[in-house]
ROTORMAR-637271 format. One record per residue (C-alpha): residue in three letters; x, y, z. Coordinates in pm, 1 decimal, decimal comma. Each point is the difference from the previous one (the first is absolute). Layout:
BEGIN
(pt ALA (X Y Z))
...
***
This chain:
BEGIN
(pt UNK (-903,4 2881,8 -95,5))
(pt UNK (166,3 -263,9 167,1))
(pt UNK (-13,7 -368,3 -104,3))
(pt UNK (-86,0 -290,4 253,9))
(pt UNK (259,2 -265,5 -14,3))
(pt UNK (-157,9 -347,3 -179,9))
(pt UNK (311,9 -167,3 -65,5))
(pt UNK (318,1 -92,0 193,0))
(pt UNK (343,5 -52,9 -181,4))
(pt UNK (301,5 -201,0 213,9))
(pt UNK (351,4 13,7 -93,4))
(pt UNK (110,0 -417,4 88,4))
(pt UNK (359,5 -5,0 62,5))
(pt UNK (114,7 107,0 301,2))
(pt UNK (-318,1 221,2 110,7))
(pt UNK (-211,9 -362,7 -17,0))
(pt UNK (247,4 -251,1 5,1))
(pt UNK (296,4 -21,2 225,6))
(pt UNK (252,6 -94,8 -329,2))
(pt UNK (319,3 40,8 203,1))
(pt UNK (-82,0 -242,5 264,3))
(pt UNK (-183,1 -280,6 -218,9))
(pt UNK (335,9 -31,3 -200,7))
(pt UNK (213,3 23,7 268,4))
(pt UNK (-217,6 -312,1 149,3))
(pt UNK (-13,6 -185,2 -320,9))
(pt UNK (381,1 9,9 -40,8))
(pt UNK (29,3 -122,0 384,4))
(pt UNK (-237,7 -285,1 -92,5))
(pt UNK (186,1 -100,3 -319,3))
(pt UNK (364,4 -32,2 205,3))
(pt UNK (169,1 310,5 -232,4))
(pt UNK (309,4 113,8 184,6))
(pt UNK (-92,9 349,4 -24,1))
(pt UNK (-102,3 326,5 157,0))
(pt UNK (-394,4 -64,4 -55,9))
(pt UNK (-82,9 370,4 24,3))
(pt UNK (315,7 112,3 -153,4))
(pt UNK (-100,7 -234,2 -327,9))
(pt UNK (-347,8 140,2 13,9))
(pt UNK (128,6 335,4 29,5))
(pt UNK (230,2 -84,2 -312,9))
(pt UNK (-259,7 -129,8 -179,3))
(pt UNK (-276,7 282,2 44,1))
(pt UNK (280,7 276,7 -94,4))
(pt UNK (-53,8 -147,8 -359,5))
(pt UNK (-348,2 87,4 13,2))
(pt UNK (-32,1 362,6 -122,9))
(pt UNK (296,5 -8,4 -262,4))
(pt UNK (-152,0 -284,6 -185,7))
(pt UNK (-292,9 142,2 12,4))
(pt UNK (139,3 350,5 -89,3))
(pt UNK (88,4 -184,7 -375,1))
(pt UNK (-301,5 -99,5 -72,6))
(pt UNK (-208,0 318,6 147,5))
(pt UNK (322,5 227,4 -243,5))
(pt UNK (-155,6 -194,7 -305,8))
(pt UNK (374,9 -143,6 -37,7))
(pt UNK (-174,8 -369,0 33,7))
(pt UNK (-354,4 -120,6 -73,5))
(pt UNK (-224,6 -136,9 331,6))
(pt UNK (96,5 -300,6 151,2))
(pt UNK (-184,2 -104,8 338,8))
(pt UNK (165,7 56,6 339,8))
(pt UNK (41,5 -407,3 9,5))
(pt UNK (265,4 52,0 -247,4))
(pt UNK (158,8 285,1 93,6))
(pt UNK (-3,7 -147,1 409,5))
(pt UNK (205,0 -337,3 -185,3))
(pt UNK (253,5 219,1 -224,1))
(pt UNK (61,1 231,3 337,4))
(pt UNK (39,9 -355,0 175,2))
(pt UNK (283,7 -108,7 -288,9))
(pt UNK (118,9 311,2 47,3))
(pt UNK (62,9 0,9 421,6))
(pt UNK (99,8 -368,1 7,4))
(pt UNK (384,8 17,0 -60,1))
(pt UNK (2,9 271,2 227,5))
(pt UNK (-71,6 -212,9 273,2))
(pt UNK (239,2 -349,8 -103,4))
(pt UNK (-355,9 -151,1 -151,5))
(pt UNK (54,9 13,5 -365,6))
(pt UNK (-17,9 -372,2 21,7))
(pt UNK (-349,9 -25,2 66,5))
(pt UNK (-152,0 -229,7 -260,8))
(pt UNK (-308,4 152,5 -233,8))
(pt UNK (-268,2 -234,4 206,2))
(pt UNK (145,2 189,3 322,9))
(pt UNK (-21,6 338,2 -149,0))
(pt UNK (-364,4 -50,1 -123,6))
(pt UNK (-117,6 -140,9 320,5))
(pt UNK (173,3 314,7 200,5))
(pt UNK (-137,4 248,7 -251,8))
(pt UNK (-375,9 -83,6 126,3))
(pt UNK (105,2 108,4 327,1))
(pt UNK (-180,8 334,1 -89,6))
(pt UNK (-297,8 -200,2 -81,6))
(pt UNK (31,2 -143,4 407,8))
(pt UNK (42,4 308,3 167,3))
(pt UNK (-140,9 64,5 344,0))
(pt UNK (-264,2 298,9 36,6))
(pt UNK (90,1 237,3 283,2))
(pt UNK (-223,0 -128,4 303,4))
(pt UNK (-265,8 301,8 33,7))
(pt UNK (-58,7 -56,1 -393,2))
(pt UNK (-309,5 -239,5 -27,7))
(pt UNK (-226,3 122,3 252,5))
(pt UNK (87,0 327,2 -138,1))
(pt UNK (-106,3 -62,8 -349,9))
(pt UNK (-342,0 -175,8 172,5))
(pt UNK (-64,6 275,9 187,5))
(pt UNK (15,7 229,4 -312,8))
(pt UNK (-160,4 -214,8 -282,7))
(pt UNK (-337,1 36,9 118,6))
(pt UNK (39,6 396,3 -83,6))
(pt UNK (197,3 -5,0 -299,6))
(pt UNK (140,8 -200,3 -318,0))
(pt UNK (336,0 -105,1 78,9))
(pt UNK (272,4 -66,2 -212,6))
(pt UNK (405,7 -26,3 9,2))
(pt UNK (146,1 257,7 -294,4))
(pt UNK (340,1 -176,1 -2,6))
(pt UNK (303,0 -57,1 -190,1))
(pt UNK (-45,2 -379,1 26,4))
(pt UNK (-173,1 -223,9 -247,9))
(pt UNK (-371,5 -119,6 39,6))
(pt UNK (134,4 -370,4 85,3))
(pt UNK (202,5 132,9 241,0))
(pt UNK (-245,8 213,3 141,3))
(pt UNK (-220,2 -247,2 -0,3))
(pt UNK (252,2 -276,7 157,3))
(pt UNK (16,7 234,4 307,3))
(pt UNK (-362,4 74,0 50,0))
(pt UNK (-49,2 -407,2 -14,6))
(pt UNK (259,8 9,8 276,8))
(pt UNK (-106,7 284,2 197,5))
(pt UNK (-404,0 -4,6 -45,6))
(pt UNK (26,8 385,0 -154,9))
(pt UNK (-342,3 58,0 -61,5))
(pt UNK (60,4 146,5 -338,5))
(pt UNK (-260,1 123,3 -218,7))
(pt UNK (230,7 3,2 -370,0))
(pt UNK (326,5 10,5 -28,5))
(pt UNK (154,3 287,4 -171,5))
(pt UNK (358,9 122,1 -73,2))
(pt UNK (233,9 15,6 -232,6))
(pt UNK (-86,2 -339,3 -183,9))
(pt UNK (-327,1 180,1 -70,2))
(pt UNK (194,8 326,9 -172,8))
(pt UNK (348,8 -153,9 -137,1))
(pt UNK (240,2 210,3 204,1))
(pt UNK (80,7 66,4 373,8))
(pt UNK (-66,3 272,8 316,3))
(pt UNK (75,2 264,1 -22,8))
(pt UNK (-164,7 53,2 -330,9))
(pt UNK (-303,4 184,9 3,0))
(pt UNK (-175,5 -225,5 -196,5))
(pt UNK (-33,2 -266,2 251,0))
(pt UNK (-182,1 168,1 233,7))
(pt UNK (-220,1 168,4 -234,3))
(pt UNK (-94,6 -341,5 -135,0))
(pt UNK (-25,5 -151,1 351,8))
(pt UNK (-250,4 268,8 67,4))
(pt UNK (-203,8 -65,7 -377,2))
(pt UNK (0,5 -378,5 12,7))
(pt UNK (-283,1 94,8 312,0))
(pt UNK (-135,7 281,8 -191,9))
(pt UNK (80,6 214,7 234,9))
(pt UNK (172,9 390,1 4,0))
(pt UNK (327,7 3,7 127,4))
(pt UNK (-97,3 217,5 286,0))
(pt UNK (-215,0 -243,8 135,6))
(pt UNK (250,3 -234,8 82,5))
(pt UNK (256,6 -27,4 244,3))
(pt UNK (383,7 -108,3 -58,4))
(pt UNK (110,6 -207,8 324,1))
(pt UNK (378,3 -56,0 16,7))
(pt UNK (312,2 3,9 264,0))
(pt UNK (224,1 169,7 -332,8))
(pt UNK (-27,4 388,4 -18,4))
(pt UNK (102,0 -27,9 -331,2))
(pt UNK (-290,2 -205,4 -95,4))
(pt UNK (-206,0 216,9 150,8))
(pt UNK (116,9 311,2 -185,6))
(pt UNK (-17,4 -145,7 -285,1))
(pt UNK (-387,2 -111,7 71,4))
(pt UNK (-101,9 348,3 118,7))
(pt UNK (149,9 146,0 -332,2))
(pt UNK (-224,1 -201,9 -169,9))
(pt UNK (-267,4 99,3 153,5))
(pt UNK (-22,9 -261,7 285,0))
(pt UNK (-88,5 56,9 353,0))
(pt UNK (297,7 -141,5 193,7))
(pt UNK (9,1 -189,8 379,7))
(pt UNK (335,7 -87,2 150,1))
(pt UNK (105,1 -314,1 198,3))
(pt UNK (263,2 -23,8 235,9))
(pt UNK (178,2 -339,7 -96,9))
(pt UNK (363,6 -75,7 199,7))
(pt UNK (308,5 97,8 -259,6))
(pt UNK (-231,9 79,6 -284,1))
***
């Protein structure tokens, strides 16, 4: 028997959001001397190996806020910036708070609410989450992700709780994501899966 879809899971970063670009703009607007998409490049290659601690079990949950501003500390000297004073770093940490959704992405989400709950299953914390759906009008109907489970995509887990916190099967909702990987990992749990085309994702 197959399952009508009710609910709607979006991966943020990159297949919602255009990451690379908003921090490459936000490090034009502060003056850095830099390579803006180089240093967002830099930073968003820390992304899976701090995560990859914490999803080993070699270090307890900590949200994607604080792992974004320990990758920052990390790429800094790397790029002549070590000098940049603690009010500087906190201010260009919420950059991922300000990022820009990819232009098709709000009328999209409109067009689909009416037919299903919608939700973004992501690595980033609910203020975060929430930050960028305040920014981008993302007509979300709960947010759900790994704040809501402790640990991080690919684990099974979050995707199976994405799918319970709307009381729902797994096979009645659909995975939407520009990362194969993601995807996989989704359909293993059960997930249906939808791919999006994003530019360098």
């Amino acid at each position: 028997m197959k399952l009508s879809l009710k609910a709607l899971f979006f991966d943020v970063f990159g297949t919602l959001v255009d990451w690379r670009g908003s921090i490459a703009r936000e490090v034009r607007r502060l003056g850095l001397n830099v390579d803006g998409e180089a240093f967002a490049d830099a930073w968003r290659a820390e992304y899976q190996p701090a995560m990859q601690i914490i999803r080993s079990g070699s270090r307890g949950y900590v949200k994607l806020d604080t792992l974004h501003r320990e990758n920052l500390d990390r790429i800094l000297p790397r790029f002549g910036l070590d000098a940049m004073s603690e009010a500087e770093r906190v201010a260009l940490n919420l950059v991922w708070h300000r990022l820009d959704a990819w232009p098709d992405v709000r009328a999209g989400l409109a067009a689909l609410r009416p037919h299903f709950l919608l939700a973004p299953c992501s690595n980033g914390n609910i203020a975060l989450m929430a930050a960028l759906a305040r920014r981008n009008g993302l007509p979300w109907d709960a947010i759900l992700g790994a704040d809501l489970v402790r640990d991080y995509k690919p684990k099974p887990a979050v995707y199976l709780a994405a799918a319970d916190a709307f009381d729902v099967l797994p096979a009645a909702t659909l995975m939407v994501a520009a990362h194969a990987s993601d995807l996989a990992a989704a359909a293993t749990a059960g997930l249906c899966t939808a791919f999006v085309e994003r530019p360098d994702e």
